[in-house]
VMD Tcl script that draws the C-alpha trace (Angstrom):
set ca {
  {0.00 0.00 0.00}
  {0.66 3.73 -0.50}
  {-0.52 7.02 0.80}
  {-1.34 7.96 -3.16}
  {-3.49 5.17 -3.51}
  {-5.93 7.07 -2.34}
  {-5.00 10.24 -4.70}
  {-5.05 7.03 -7.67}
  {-8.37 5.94 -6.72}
  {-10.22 9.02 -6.93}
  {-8.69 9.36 -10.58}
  {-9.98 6.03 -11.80}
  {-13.19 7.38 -10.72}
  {-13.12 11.04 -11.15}
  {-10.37 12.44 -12.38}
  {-11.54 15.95 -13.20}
  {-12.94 16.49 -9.91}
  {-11.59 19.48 -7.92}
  {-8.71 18.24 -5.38}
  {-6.75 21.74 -4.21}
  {-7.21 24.98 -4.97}
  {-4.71 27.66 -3.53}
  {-4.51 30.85 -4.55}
  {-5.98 31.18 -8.53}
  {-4.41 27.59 -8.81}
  {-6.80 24.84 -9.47}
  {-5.84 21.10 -9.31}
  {-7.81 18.27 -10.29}
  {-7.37 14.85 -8.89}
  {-5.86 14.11 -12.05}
  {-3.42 17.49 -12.30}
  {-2.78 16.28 -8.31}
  {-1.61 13.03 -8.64}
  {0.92 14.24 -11.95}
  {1.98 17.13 -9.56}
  {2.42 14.40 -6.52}
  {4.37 12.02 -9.14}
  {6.82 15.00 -10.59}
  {7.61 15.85 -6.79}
  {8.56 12.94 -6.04}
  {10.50 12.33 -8.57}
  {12.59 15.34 -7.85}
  {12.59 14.50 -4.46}
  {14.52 11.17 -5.96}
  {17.14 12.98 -7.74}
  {17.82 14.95 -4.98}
  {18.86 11.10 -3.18}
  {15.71 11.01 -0.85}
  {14.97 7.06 -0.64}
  {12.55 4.68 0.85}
  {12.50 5.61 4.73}
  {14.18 8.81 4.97}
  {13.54 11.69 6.96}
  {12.67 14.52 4.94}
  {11.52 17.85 6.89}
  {9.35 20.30 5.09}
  {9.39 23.99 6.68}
  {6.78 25.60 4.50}
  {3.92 27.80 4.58}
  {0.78 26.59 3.56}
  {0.18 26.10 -0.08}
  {-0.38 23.40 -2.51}
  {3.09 22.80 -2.60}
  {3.36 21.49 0.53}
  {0.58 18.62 -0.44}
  {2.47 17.98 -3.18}
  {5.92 17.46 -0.83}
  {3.66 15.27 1.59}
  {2.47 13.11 -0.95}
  {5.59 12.95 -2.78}
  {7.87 11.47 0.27}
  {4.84 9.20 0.51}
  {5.09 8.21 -2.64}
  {8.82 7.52 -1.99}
  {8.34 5.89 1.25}
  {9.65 8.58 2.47}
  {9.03 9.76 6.28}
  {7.14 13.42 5.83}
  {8.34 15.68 8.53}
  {6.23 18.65 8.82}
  {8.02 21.68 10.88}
  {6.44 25.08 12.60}
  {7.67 27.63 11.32}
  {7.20 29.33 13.91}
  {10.41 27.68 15.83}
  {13.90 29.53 16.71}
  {16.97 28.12 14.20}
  {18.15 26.32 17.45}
  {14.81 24.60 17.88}
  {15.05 23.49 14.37}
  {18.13 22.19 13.92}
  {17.69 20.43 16.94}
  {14.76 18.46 15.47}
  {16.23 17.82 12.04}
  {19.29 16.83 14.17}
  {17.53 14.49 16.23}
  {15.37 13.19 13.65}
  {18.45 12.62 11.36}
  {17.00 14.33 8.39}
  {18.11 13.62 4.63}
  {16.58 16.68 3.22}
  {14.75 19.98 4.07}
  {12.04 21.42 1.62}
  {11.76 25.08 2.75}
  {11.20 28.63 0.91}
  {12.84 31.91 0.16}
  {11.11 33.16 3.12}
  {12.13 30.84 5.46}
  {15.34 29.43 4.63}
  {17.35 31.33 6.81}
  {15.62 28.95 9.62}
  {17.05 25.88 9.55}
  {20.53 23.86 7.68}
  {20.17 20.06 6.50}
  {22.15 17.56 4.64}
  {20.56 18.49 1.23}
  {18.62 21.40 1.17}
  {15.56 22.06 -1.56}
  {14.06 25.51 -2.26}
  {10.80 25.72 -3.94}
  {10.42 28.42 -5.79}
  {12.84 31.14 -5.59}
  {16.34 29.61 -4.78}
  {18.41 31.45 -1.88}
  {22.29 30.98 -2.29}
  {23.38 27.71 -1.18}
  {20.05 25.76 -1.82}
  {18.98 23.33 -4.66}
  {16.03 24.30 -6.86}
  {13.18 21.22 -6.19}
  {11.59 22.62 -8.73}
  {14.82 22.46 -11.64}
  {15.38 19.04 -9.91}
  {11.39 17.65 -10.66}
  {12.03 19.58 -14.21}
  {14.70 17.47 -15.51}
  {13.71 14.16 -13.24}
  {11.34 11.07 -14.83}
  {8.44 11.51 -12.67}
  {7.65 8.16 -10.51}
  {4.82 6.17 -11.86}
  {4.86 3.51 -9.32}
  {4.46 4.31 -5.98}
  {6.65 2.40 -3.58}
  {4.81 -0.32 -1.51}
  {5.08 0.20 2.31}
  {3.64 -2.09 5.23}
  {0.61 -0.92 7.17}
  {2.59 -0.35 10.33}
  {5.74 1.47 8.34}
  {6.06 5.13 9.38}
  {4.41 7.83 7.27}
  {5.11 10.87 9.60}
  {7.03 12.09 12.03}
  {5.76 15.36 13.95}
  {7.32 17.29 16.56}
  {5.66 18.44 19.47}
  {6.63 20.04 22.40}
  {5.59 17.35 25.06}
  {6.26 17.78 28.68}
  {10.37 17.29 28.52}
  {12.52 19.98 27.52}
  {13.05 19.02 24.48}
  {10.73 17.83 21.81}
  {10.07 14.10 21.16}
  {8.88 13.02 17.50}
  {5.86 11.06 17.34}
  {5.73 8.69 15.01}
  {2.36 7.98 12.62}
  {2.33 5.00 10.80}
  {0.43 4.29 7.21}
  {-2.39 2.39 9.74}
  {-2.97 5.21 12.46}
  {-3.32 7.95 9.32}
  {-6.10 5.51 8.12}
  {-8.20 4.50 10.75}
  {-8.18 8.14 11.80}
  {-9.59 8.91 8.24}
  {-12.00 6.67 8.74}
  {-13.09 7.37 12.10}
  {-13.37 11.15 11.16}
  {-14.80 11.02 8.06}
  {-17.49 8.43 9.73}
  {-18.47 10.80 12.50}
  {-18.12 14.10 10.99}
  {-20.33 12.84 7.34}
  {-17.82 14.44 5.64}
  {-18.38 13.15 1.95}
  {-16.78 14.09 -1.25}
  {-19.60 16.87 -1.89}
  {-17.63 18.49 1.25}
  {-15.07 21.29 0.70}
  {-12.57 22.25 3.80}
  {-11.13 25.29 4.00}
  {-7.43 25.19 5.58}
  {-6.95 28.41 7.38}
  {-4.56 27.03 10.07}
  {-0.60 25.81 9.92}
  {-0.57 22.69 8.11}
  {1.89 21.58 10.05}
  {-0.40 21.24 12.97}
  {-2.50 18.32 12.63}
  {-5.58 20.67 13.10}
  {-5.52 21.73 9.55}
  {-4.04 19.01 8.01}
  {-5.45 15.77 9.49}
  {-9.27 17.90 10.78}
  {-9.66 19.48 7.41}
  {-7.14 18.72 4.33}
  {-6.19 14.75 4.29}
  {-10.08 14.24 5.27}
  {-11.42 16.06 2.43}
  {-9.38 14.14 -0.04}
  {-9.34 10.81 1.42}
  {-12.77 10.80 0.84}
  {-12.57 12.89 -2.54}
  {-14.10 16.06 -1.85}
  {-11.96 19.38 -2.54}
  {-9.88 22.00 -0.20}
  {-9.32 25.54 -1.00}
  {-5.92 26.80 1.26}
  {-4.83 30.02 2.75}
  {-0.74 31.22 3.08}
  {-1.53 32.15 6.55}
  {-4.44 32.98 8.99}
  {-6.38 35.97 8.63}
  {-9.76 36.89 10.11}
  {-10.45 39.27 6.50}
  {-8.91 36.10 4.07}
  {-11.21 33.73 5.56}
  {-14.17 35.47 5.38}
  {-13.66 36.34 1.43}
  {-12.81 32.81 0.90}
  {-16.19 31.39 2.58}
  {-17.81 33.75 0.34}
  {-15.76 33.20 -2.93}
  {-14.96 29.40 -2.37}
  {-18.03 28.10 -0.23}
  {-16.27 25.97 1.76}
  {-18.56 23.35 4.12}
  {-15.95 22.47 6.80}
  {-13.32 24.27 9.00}
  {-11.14 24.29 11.37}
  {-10.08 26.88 13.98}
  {-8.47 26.97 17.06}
  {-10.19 29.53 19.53}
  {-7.93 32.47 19.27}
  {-8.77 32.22 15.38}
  {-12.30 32.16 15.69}
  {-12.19 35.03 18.00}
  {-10.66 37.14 15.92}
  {-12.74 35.87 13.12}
  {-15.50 37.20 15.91}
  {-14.02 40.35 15.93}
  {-13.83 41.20 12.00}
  {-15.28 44.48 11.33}
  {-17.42 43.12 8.36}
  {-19.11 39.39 9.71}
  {-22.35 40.64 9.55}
  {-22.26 41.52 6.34}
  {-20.73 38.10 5.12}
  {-22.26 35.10 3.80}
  {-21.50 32.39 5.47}
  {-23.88 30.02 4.79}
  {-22.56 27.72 3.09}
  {-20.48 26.60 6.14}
  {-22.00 23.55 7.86}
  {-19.37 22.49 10.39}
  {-16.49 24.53 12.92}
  {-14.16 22.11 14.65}
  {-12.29 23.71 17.59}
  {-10.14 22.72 19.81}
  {-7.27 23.89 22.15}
  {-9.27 25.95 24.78}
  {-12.82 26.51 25.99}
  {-14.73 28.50 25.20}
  {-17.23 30.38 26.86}
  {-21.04 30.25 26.37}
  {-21.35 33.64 25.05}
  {-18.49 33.16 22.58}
  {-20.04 30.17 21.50}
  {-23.76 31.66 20.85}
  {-21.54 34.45 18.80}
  {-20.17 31.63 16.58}
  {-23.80 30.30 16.20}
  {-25.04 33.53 15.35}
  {-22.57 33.95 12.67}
  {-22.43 30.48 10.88}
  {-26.37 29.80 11.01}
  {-25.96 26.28 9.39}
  {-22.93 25.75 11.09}
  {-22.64 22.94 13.74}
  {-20.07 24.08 15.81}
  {-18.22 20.59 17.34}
  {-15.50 21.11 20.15}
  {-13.27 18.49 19.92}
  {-10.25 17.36 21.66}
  {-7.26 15.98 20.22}
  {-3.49 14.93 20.17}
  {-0.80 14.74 17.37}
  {-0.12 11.15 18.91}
  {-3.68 10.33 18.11}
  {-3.64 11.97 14.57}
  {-5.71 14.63 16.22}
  {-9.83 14.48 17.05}
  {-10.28 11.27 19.96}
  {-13.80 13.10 20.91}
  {-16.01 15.71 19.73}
  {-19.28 17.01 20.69}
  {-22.67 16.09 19.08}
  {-24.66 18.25 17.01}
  {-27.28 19.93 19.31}
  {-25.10 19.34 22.62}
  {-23.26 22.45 22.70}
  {-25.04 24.20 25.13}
  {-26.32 21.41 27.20}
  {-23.22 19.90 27.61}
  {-21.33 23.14 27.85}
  {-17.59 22.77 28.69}
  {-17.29 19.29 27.23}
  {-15.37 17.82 24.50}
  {-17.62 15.50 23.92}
  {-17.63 11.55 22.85}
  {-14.97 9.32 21.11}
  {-14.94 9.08 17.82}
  {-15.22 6.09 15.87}
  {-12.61 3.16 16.69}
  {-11.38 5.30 19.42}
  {-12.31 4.13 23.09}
  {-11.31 7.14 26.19}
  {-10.72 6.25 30.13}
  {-9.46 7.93 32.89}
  {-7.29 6.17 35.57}
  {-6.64 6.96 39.08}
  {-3.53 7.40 40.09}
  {-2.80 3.08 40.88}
  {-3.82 2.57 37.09}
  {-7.58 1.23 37.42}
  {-10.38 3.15 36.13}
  {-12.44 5.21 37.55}
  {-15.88 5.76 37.56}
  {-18.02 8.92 35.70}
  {-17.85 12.44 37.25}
  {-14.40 11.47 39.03}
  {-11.23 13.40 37.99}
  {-7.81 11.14 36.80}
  {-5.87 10.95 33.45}
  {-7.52 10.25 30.42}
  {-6.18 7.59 28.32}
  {-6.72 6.73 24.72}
  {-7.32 3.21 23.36}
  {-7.20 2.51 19.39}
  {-5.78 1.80 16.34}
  {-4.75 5.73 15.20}
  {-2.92 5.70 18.48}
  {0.52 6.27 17.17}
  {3.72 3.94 16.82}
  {5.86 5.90 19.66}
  {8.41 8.33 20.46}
  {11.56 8.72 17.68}
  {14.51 7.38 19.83}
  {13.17 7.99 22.88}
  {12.17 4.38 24.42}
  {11.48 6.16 28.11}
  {8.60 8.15 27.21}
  {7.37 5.63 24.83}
  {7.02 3.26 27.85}
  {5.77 5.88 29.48}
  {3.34 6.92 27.46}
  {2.21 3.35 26.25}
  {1.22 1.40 28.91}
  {-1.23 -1.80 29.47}
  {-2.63 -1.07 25.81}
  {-3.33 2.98 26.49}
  {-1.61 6.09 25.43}
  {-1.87 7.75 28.48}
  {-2.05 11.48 27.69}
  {-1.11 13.80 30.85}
  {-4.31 15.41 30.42}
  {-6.64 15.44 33.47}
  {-10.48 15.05 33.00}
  {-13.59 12.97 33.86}
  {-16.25 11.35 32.37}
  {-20.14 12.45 32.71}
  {-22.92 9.40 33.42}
  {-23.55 10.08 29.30}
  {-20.01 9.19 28.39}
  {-18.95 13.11 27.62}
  {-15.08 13.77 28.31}
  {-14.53 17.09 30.08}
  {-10.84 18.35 30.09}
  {-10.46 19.35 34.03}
  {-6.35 20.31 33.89}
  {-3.06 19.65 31.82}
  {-1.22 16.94 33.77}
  {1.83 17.62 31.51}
  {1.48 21.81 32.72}
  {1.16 22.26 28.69}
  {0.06 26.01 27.77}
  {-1.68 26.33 24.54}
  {-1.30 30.01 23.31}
  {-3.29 30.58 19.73}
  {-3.69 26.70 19.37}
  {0.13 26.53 19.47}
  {1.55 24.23 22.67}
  {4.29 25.42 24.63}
  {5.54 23.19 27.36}
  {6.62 25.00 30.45}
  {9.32 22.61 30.60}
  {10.83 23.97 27.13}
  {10.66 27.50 28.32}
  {12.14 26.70 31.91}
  {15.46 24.73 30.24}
  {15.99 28.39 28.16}
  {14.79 30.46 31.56}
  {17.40 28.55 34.09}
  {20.58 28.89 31.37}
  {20.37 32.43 32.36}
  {23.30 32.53 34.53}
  {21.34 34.63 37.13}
  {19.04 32.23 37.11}
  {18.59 29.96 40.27}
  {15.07 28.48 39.34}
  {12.11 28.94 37.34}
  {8.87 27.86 36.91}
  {6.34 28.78 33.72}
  {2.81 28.58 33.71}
  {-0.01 29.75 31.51}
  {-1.77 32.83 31.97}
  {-5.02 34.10 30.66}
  {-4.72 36.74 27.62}
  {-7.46 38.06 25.88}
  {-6.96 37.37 21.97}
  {-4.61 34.03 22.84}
  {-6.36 32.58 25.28}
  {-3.07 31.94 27.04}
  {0.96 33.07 27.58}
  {3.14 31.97 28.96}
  {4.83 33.30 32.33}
  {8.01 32.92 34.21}
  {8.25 32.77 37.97}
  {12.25 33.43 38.46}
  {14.30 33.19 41.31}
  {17.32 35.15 40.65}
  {21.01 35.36 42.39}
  {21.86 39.30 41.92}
  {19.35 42.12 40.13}
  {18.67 40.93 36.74}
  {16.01 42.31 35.43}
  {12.60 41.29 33.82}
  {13.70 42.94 30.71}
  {17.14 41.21 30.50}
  {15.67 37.88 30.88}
  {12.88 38.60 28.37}
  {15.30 39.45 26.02}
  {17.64 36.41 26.55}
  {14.45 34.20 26.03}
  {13.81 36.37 22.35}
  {17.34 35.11 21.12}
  {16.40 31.42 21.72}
  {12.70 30.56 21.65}
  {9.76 31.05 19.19}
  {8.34 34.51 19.56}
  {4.96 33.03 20.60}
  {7.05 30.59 23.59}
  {8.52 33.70 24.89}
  {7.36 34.36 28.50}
  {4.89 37.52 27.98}
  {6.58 38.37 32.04}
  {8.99 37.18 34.38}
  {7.87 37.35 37.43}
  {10.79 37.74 40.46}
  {9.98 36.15 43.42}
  {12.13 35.05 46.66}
  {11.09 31.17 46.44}
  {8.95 28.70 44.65}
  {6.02 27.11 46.04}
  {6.74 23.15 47.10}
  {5.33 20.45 48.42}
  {6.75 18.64 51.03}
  {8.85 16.03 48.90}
  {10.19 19.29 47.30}
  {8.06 19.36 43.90}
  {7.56 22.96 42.71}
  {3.26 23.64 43.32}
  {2.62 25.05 39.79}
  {-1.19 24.47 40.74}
  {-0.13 27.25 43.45}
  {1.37 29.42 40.85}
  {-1.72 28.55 38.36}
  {-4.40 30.34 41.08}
  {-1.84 33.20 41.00}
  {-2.76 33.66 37.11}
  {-6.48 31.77 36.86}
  {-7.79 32.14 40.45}
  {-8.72 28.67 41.96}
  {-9.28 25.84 39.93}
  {-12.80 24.14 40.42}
  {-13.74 20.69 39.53}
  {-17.00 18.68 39.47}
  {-18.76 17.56 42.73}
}
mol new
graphics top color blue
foreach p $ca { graphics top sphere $p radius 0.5 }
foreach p [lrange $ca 0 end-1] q [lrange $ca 1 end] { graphics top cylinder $p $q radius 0.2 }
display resetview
């Protein structure tokens, strides 16, 4: 089997059916799979082979399809990377990851260094041209065969170490999660998904893009976010599907001209990240009137969307995330590994076969994370006597800022090699437009200052990981055995946590 199959089947039966549209580009199935075939066949002469890690640091765009299905098509591992991410966070990954190649653009090549580098479109100095490369290259006809349980992906995420661990997504968990998703959302090939967020966050790409054209419908694509872009491409493209994370969909909210829009022809908003208030949510209603609006929640290790919440239950089961999807069976364990029963508060573990392979080189958290047949997920919650999931607290202190994650623990490593720096500890704190920040409680050894330690953050972290303040302080809070409280530190920012009765 192949990732493309599915690209080949929906030629054999339509070939002139819209696939991808970006920009006044329009590809068919047909014009898709050529596209896909060329790529890879660049991709070849550039010496990418069967099981090598190639990392793609693009913006959205059909190109970046076309890279994804060409390493498939290779049996290549696809390595999508925020762009968001400091050089040093980069080159870490493709370090760790042992990369063969990085696909990246004019506009973002100054990121990142790899073995072989490939520019598409314009070439900076010291870069090969992908697209000279797939030019003078014999396309590949014949994909290469790959076992169900060989990896497709590898993805990056931030995790609760401080450093990031690459989850690996076989051929297997990409297609059961199709099928679960495109089950319980009735997402058929008359849908059309419009891909507003990174698609290197499986939010965009595994919610909206590879379900559309698993099942054959059609995606229009956006560079980047923005409130004004979306709303001229629901009118101009009439898209059925999105989706947002919160801070998006606020600001969508917030643009000037929504009441003036059509947006009718949008009959589903999947969100996840955050919740989201009651008011917010009758403002989303409001705006999409045929719009079921499903909050979901989610991992990259699950291929994204383990629950979501029914059509009609958003305001009577307010603050939930709803019910597993197909395939996909959710828990939550105390803390001596047994299960416990509805409305009581433990970690909730995933069950299923989407459930990824395990950590890149890293056999620790694997076992950690995979253990008696569950990916246990960090994330605290409980289940309702109906079977809903509500998300109570992040075991793994992850703060999600704009439907980015942060882990605290990657922002303390780059806090404490200040050398003022005795200790830290980072938490989330509320913001209005991105739901969270981050913030740094420092202890320091002599006067540095907020500003001096904000700035040696800026030279080594993502803009959006940057603490948004340090905060001095004389000591920590700690339990007895000497664990820093951050639930202590949380109230500080949030106010007291509650939890059900």
């Amino acid at each position: 089997m192949n990732l493309t199959d599915i690209l080949t089947h929906h030629v054999e039966h339509h070939p002139e059916r819209l696939a991808v549209s970006y920009g006044d580009a329009r590809h068919t199935y047909a014009q898709l799979l050529r596209r896909v075939q060329a790529t890879a066949g660049g991709l070849r002469a550039a010496g990418v082979e069967r099981g090598d890690r190639v990392g793609v640091l693009l913006h959205n765009s059909d190109r970046f399809l076309e890279v994804m299905f060409g390493c498939a098509h290779l049996g290549a591992v696809f390595m999508p990377l925020n762009w968001r991410l400091a050089p040093d966070e980069l080159d870490y990954i493709l370090g760790h990851a042992g990369a063969a190649a990085l696909v990246s653009e004019a506009e973002l090549a100054e990121a990142a260094t790899a073995p072989r580098r490939l520019a598409v479109g314009a070439t900076p100095t010291g870069w090969e041209s992908l697209d000279a490369l797939q030019a003078a290259a014999d396309p590949v006809l014949e994909a290469e065969p790959i076992e169900r349980d060989d990896l497709l992906r590898l993805m990056y995420t931030s995790g609760t170490t401080s450093r990031p661990k690459g989850v690996m997504i076989t051929l297997d968990n990409f297609l059961w999660k199709c099928a679960a998703h495109t089950v319980d959302l009735a997402i058929t090939r008359e849908d059309r998904g419009l891909v507003c967020g990174p698609l290197y966050h499986v939010g965009a790409l595994d919610m909206t893009a590879t379900n559309m054209l698993y099942v054959g419908g059609s995606i229009h694509v956006l560079r980047r976010f923005d409130a004004t872009a979306v709303l001229d491409a629901i009118e101009s493209e009439r898209p059925t599907n999105i989706w947002m994370a919160p801070a998006m969909v606020n600001l969508v909210l917030a643009e000037p001209t929504l009441g003036r829009r059509d947006t009718s022809s949008v009959r589903m908003i999947l969100d996840g990240g955050e919740k989201m208030p009651l008011p917010l949510i009758k403002r989303v209603l409001a705006a999409f009137p045929n719009g079921w609006f499903a909050d979901a929640y989610g991992l990259t290790e699950t291929v994204s969307l383990d629950t979501y919440l029914d059509k009609g239950k958003t305001v009577e089961k307010l603050g939930s995330v709803g019910r597993p999807v197909s395939f996909t069976e959710i828990r939550i364990e105390g803390a001596d590994g047994d299960p416990l029963p509805a409305g009581e508060v433990g970690e909730i573990c995933v069950r299923g076969p989407k459930v990824f392979k395990g950590y890149w080189q890293d056999p620790d958290n694997t076992a950690k994370a995979l253990r008696h047949g569950w990916l246990h997920t960090g994330d605290l919650g409980y289940l309702d006597e109906d079977g809903y999931l509500f998300v109570v607290d992040r075991l793994k202190d992850m703060i999600i800022s704009g439907g980015e994650n942060i882990a605290s623990l990657e922002v303390e490593r780059v806090v404490q090699e200040h050398p003022s720096v005795v200790e830290a500890a980072v938490v989330g704190s509320p913001h209005p437009r991105w739901g969270e920040v981050p913030v740094a409680y420092v202890v320091v050894d002599d006067a540095a200052t907020e500003e001096e330690l904000i700035a040696h953050c800026a030279e080594r972290l993502a803009k959006f990981k940057v603490p948004a303040a340090i905060r001095l302080v004389d000591v920590l809070p700690r339990n007895p055995s000497g664990k820093i409280l951050k639930r202590d530190l949380r109230e500080l920012e949030h106010g007291p946590a509650t939890e059900p009765a």
